[in-house]
LOSEDREN-188382 format. One line per field, with one value per residue (C-alpha): residue in one letter; z, y, x; residue number from 1. Coordinates in nm, 2 decimals, decimal comma, padded with zeros to 4 digits. Example, Ala and Ser with C-alpha at 12.3 -4.5 7.8 and 13.67 -1.06 7.14 Angstrom:
2
rest: (A S)
c3: (00,78 00,71)
c2: (-00,45 -00,11)
c1: (01,23 01,37)
nr: (1 2)
//
This chain:
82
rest: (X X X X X X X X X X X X X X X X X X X X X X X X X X X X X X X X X X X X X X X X X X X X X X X X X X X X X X X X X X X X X X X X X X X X X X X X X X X X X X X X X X)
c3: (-05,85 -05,86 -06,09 -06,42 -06,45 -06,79 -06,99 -07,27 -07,62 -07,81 -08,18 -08,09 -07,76 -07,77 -07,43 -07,53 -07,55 -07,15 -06,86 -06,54 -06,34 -06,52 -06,34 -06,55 -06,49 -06,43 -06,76 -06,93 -06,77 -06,85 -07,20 -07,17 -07,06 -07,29 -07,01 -06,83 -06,61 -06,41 -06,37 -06,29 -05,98 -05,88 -05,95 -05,72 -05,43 -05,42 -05,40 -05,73 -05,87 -05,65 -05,72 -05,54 -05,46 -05,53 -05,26 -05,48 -05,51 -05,89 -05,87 -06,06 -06,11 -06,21 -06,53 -06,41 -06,20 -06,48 -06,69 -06,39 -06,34 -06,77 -06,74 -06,48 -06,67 -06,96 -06,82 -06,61 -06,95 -07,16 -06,83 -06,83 -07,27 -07,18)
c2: (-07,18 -07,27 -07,12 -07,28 -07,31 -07,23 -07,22 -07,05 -07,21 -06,88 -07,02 -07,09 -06,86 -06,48 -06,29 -06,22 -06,59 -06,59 -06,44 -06,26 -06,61 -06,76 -06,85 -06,78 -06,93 -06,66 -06,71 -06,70 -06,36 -06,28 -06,34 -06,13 -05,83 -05,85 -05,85 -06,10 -06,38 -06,24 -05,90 -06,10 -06,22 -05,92 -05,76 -06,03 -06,01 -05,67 -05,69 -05,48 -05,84 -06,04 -06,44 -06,73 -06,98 -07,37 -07,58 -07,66 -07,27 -07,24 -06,85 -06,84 -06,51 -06,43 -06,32 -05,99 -05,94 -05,89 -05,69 -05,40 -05,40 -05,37 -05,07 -04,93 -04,95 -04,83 -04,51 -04,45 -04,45 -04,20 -04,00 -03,99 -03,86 -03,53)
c1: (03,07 03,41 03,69 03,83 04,16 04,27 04,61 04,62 04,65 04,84 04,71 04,40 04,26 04,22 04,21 03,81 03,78 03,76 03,54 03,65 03,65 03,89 04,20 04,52 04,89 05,15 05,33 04,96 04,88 05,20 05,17 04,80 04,92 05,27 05,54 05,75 05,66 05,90 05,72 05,41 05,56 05,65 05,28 05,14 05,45 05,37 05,03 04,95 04,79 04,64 04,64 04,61 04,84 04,84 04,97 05,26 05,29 05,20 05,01 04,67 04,59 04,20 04,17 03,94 04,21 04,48 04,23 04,20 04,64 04,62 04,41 04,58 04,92 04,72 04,56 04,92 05,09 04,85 04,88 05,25 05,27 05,03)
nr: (1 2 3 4 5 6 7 8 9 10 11 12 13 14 15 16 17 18 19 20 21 22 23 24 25 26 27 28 29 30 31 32 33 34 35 36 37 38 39 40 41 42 43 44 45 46 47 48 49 50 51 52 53 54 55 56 57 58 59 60 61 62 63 64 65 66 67 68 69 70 71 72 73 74 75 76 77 78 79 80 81 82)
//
C-alpha cells in the first residue's frame, strides 16, 4: 500500500484525524509535536526521527514515526521532575 502524503490543515485536522502511515512535512510534524521545524531537522539528521527524503529533498517524516520521538520526549521529561 503506498503512503499518503498529507499537510496539515491547523483549523480543520487534529493529530487523531490521521493513522501511523501517514506521511507528514517537517514543518507539519513540527507543528504535531509543538517545536521548531528547525529541531525537526535535527531529529531526523541525527537519526532520532527517521524520514524519508523526496528527490527535491523535502523530508516526510511518518506520522507513527513522530508519535514514538513524542513519547520518548514525554516519558524523558516526567523522568527528569522525580
Amino acid at each position: 500500500m503506498k503512503a499518503t502524503v498529507r499537510i496539515i490543515h491547523p483549523m480543520q485536522d487534529t493529530a487523531e484525524d490521521l493513522d501511523g502511515d501517514t506521511l507528514l512535512l517537517s514543518s507539519d510534524a513540527a507543528r504535531i509535536a509543538n517545536v521548531t521545524p528547525a529541531t525537526v531537522r535535527y531529529w531526523t539528521t541525527t537519526g532520532k526521527l527517521r524520514a524519508k527524503r523526496t528527490p527535491s529533498g523535502v523530508r516526510l517524516i511518518r506520522y507513527s514515526d513522530l508519535k514514538r520521538v513524542i513519547a520518548e520526549r514525554s516519558a524523558s521529561a516526567a523522568a527528569s521532575k522525580r
